[in-house]
N, C-alpha and C positions, 0 to 999 in steps of 0.2 A: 504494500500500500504506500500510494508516495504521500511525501508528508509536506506540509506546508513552512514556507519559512517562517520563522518565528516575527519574524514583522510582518507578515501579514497577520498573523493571528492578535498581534500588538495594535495594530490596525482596525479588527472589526471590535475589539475591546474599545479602543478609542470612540469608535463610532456609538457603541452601547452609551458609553459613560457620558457619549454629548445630552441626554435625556435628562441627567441630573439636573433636579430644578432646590437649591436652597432654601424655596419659600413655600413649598409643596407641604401641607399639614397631612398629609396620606403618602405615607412613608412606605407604605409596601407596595409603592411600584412597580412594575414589571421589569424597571431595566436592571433593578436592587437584585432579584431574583437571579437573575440574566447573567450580571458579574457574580452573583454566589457561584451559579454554574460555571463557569469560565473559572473561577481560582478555584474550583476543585477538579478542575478539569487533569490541571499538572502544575509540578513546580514551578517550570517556567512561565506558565501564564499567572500562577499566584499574586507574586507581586505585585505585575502590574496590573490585577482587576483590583487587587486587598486597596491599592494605593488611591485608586478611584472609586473603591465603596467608602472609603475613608473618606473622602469630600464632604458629604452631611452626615454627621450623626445624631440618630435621634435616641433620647436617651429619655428613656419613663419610669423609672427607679434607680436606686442604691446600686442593685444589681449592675446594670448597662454601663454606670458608671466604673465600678469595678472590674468588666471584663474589661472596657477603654482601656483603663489604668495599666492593667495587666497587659495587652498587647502592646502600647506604646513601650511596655518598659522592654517587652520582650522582642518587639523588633522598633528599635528605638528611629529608624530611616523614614516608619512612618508617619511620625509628628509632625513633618511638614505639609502632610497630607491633608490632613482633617482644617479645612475653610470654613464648616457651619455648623454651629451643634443646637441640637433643636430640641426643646423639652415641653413636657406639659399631656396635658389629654386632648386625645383628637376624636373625642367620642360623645359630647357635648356637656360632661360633667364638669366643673371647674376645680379642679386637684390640687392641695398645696404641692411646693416642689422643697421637700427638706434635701434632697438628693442636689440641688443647686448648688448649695453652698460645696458640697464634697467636692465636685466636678469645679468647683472655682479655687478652691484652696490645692485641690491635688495635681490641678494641671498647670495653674500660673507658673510662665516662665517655659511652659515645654512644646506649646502651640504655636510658632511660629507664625501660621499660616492663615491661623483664625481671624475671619473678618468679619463674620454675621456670628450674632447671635438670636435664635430667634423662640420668643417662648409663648405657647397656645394653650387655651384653654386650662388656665389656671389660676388659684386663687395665691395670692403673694399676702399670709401674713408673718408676723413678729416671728415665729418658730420657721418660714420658708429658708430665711438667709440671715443670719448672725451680721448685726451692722459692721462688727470685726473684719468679718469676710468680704464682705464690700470690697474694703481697700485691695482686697487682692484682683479684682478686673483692672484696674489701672496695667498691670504687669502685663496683659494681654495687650501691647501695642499695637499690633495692627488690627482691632476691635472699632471698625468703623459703624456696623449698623445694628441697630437693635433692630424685631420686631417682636411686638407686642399684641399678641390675637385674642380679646376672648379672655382679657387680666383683669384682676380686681383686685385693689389695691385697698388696706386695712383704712390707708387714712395717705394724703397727700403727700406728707413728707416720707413715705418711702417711697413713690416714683421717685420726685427729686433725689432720695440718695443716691439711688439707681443709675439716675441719669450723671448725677454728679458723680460716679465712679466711673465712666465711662468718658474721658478727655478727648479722644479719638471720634466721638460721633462726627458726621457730617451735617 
């Protein structure tokens, strides 16, 4: 059986991964699916699909949080990869997100690449984010966009902390 060069297979990965949309709150996509297939396909395509499911993550507990952690440490190449991470319910219930603060305190500093942060359907109080941990989005410099879907906010001055930890917006 002849086999394909690995640039072209590098190629229709490419073409999959152009479907990733950052601001998409239905996260189980087809093309998500599509790059699962492709990096278990073989080592050699692993990489480079892992590199381009790593583009948005969407993270809905403790858990998500902690596999992130764990893969970043354990292939540390792709921290550059991860551009969006996305939290919250996309099921029309409004969720705290105590899983926030973990994912801001345990990645500040290792995300290079991160520009959006986007959070849906959820409810932000006193126990979502420790005002402490705030200050650790600063760390995330190139953290230019927030969105905000479907938030409810305890009381006004925690949007504004929010916003005010975030120097980078546009």
């Amino acid at each position: 059986v002849p086999r394909l060069p690995v640039e072209i297979c590098e190629l229709v990965i490419d073409i999959v991964a152009a479907f990733v949309d950052g601001w998409d709150p239905h996260s189980d996509a087809p093309w998500r699916e599509t790059l699962a297939a492709c990096a278990l396909t073989c080592r050699v395509w692993y990489a480079h699909a892992q590199r381009h499911r790593l583009k948005v993550v969407n993270l809905r507990g403790r858990n998500d949080v902690t596999i992130l952690c764990n893969l970043l440490r354990d292939v540390p190449r792709l921290k550059v990869s991860v551009q969006v991470a996305s939290f919250g319910s996309y099921t029309g219930d409004r969720l705290p997100l105590p899983y926030l603060g973990m994912f801001i305190t345990k990645l500040a500093l290792q995300l290079p690449g991160l520009h959006s942060l986007a959070i849906y359907g959820a409810s932000w109080t006193s126990s979502s984010v420790r005002v402490d941990d705030l200050q650790y989005l600063q760390m995330f410099r190139h953290l230019t966009r927030l969105r905000l879907y479907r938030v409810t906010f305890t009381n006004a001055s925690q949007l504004a902390r929010l916003v005010a930890a975030l120097p980078g917006l546009l």
